[in-house]
C-alpha positions as CSV (number, residue, x, y, z in Angstrom):
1,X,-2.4,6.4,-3.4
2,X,-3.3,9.7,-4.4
3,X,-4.9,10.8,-1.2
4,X,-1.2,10.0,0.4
5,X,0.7,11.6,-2.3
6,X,-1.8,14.6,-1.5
7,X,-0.8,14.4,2.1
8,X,-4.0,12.8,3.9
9,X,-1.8,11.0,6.7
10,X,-4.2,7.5,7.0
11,X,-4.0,7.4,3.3
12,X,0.0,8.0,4.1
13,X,0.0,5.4,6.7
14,X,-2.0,2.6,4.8
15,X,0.6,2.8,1.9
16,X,3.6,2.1,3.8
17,X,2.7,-0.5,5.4
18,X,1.8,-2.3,2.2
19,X,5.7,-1.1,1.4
20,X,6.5,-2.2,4.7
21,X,5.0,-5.7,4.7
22,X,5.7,-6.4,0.6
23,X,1.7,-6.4,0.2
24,X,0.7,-6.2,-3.1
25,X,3.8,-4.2,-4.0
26,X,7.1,-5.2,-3.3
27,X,8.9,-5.0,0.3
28,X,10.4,-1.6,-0.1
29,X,11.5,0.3,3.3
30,X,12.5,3.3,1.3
31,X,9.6,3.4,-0.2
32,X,7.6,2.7,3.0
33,X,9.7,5.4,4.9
34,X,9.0,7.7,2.1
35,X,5.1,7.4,3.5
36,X,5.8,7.0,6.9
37,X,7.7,9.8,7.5
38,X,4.8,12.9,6.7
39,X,2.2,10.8,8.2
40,X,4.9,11.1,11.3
41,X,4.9,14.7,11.2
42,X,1.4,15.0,10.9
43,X,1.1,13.5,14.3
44,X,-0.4,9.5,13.1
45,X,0.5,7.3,16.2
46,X,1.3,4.5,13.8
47,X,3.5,5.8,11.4
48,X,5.8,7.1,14.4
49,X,6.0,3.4,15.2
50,X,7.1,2.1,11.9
51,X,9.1,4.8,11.0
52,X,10.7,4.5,14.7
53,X,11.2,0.7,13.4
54,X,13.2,1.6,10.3
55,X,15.0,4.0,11.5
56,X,16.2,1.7,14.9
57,X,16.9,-1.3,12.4
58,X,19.7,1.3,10.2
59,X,17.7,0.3,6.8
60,X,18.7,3.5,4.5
61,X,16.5,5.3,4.1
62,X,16.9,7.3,0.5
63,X,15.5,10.8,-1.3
64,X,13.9,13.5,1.2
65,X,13.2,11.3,3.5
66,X,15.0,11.2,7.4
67,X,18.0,9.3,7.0
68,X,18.6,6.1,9.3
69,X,19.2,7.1,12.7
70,X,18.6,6.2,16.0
71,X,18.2,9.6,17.5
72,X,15.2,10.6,14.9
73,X,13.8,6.8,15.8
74,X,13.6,8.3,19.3
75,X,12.2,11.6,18.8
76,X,9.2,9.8,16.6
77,X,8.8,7.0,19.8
78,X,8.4,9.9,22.2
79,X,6.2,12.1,20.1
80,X,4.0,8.6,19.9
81,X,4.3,8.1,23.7
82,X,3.4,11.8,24.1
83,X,0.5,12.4,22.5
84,X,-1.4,8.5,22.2
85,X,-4.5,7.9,24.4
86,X,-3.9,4.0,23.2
87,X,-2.7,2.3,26.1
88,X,-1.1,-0.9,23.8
89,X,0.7,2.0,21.3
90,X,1.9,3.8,24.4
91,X,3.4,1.0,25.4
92,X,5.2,-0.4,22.6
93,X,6.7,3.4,21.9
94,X,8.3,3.3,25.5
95,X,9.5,-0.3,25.4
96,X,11.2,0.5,22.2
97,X,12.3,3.5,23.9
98,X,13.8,0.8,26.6
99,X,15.3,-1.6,23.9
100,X,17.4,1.4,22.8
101,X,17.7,3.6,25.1
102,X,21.8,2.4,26.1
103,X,22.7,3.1,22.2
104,X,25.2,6.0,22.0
105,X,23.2,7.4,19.0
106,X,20.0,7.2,21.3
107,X,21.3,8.9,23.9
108,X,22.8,11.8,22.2
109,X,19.2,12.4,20.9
């Protein structure tokens, strides 16, 4: 936990999912968006996705953290289906991308 709090973004990553999942801490997607989100801006394929995932599903999303939108869900699948080499993450970021793509709050973004 304290290379995340100190901004390492796999350190970042591997926390919220444990948030995300309710592994050895309880399910929390605040919490796990709260981890998510600068691993996101750092550029980690796999935090795009998750956040994406939050923010698509309209959990809140509290403190500093990106509120729950479907435009910012968006801009974190595109950034993913930008800049991943991954074929299989590639993928999932446009099909999500797909899934929401008629929403009026996805469109504006």
């Amino acid at each position: 936990r304290l290379a995340a709090e100190q901004g390492v973004a796999k350190s970042q990553f591997i926390i919220a999912q444990l948030y995300s999942a309710g592994v050895v801490v309880p399910q929390n997607d605040s919490e796990a968006a709260h981890f998510f989100c600068p691993a996101s801006e750092q550029g980690h394929v796999g935090a795009q996705l998750m956040l994406a995932k939050i923010l698509f599903a309209g959990e809140p999303v509290a403190g500093d953290v990106l509120p729950a939108a479907p435009g910012e869900a968006a801009r974190f699948l595109a950034q993913a289906a930008q800049q991943t080499g991954d074929g299989a993450s590639q993928f999932e970021a446009l099909a999500l991308l797909n899934v929401h793509a008629l929403e009026p709050d996805v469109v504006k973004a």
